[in-house]
C-alpha positions in Angstrom: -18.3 -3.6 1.4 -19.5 -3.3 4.8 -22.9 -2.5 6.7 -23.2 1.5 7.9 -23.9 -0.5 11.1 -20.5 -2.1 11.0 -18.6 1.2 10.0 -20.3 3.5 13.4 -19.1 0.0 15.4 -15.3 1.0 13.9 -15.2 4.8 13.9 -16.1 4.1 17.9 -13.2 1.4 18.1 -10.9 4.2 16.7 -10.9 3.3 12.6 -10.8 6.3 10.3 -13.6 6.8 7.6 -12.4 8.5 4.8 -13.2 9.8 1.8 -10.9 9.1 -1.6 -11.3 10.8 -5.9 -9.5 8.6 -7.7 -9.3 9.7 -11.5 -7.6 8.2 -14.6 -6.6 10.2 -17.8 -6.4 8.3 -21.0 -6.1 8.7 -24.6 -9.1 6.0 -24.9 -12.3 5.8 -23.0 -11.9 2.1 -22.4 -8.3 2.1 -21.3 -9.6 4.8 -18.4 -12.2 2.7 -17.6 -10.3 -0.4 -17.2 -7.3 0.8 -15.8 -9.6 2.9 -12.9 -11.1 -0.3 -12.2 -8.0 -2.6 -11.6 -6.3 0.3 -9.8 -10.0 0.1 -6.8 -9.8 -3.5 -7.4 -6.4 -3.7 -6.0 -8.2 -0.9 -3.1 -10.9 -3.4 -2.5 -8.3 -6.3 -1.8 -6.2 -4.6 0.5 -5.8 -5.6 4.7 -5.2 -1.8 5.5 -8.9 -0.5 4.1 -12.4 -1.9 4.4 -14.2 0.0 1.4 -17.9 1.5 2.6 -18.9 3.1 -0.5 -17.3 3.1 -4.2 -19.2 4.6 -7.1 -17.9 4.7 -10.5 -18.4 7.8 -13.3 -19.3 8.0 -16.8 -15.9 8.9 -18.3 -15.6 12.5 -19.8 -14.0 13.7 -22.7 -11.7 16.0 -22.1 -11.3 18.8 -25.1 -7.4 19.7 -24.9 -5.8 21.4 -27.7 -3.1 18.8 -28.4 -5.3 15.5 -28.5 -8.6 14.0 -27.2 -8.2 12.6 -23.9 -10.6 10.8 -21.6 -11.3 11.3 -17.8 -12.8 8.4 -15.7 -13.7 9.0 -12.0 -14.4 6.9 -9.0 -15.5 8.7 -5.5 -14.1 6.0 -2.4 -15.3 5.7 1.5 -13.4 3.6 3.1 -12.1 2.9 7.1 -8.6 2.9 7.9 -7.6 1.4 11.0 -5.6 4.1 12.5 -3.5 7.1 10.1 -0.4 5.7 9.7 -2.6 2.7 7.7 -4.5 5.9 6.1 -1.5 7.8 5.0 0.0 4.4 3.7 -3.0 3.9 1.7 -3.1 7.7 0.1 1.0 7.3 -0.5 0.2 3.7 -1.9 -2.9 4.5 -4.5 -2.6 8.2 -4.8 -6.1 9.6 -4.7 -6.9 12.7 -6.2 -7.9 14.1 -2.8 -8.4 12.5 0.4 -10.9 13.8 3.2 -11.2 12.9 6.9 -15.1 12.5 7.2 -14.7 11.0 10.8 -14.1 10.9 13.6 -13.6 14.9 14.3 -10.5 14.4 16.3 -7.6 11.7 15.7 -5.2 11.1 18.4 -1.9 10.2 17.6 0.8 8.6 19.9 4.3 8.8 19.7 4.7 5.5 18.0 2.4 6.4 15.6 3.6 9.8 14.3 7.0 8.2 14.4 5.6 5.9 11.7 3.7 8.7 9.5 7.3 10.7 9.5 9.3 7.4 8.4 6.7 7.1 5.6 7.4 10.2 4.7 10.8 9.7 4.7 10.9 6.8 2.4 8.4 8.5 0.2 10.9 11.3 -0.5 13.6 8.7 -1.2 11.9 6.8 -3.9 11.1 10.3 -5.2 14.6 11.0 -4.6 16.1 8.3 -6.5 13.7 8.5 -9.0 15.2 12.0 -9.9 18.7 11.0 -9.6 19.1 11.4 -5.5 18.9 14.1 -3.2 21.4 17.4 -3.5 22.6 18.5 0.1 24.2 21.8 0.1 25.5 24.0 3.2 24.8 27.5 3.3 27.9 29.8 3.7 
């Protein structure tokens, strides 16, 4: 993790501090637990995010009417050198929810929104193949 010192010298170079929930939903307490925590290990050890803050929950039961299940939670700050690295990291780990906490405006160059939008693309073409491709039809 790095210094608060370290994260205002960032945010003033241009890197994004963000706020991710993760949460993992298990039949078994320790099976939420552990999987959470491989799943912000993996976080921790990759290029695109330097981690601020991480704090780990209790798990909570979850009363359901078909069986128990167990909910384990872990709140994220991390920097993100620009958005594209951001949105990469959200498509990548697949928070819970995501929040810009600064800097209040983020520019974005051509180059990069090009980026974002071919992320998106290839995002929706895993999805797409996962459901059996994508369906074109023309209107008459």
């Amino acid at each position: 993790m790095i210094s608060e010192k370290e994260v205002k010298k960032l945010v003033k170079e241009g890197w994004i501090k963000s706020y991710m929930l993760f949460e993992v939903v298990s039949t078994s307490k320790e099976l939420a637990e552990k999987a959470l925590k491989e799943h912000i290990e993996k976080l921790e050890k990759d290029e695109r995010a330097k981690i601020v803050k991480k704090e780990f929950h209790e798990p909570q039961e979850l009363g359901t009417e078909i069986k128990t299940l167990f909910s384990a939670i872990c709140e994220v700050e991390l920097l993100a050198q620009n958005l594209s690295s951001l949105a990469e990291l959200v498509a990548v780990y697949g928070p819970s929810a995501c929040e810009v906490i600064e800097p209040d405006v983020i520019k974005v160059s051509v180059g990069e929104a090009q980026e974002l939008l071919n992320l998106l693309g290839r995002i929706m073409h895993k999805l797409s193949e996962l459901a059996g491709g994508i369906v074109v039809k023309r209107e008459k």
